[in-house]
C-alpha positions in Angstrom: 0.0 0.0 0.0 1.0 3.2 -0.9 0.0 6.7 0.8 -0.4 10.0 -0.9 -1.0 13.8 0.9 -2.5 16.3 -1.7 -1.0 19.0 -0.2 -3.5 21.3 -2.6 -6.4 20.0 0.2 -4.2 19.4 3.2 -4.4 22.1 6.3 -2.1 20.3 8.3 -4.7 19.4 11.0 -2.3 16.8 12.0 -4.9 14.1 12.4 -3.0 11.8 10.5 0.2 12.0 12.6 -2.1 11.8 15.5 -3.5 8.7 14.3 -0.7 6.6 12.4 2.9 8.5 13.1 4.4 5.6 11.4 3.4 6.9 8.0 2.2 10.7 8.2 3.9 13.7 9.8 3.8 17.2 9.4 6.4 19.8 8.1 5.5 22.9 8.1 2.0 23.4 7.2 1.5 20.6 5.6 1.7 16.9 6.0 3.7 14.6 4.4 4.4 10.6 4.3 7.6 9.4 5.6 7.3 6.0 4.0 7.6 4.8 0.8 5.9 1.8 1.1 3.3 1.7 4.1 4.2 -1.1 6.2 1.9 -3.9 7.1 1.5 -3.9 10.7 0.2 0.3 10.0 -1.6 -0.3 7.3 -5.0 -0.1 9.5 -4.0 3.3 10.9 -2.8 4.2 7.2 -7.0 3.8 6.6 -8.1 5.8 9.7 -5.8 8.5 8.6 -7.3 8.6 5.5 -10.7 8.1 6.8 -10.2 10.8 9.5 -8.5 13.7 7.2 -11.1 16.4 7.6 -10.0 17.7 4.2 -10.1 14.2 2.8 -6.3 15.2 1.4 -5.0 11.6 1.7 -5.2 8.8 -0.7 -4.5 5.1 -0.4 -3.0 3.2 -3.4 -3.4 -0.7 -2.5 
């Protein structure tokens, strides 16, 4: 699974960090992914992040 920030949408809430800091942080005022590849084991909180963004600025690429 892949992860994607459209930083276009993204207002650096931080709810993705907050939820799954294995794959999102933020720099600046924006967020960003840190992985290339989302591992396994966060691939749930990967979902929730994306499910959670109030600017729905993530997308998942399984």
């Amino acid at each position: 699974m892949r992860a994607k920030v459209d930083a276009s949408l993204c207002d650096a809430s931080g709810v993705c960090q907050e939820v799954c800091p294995q794959v999102f942080t933020l720099a600046g005022d924006k967020a960003e992914v840190k992985v290339d590849e989302v591992p396994p084991e966060a691939e749930e909180g990967a979902r929730k992040a994306a499910l959670g963004c109030p600017q729905q600025a993530i997308s998942l690429q399984e």
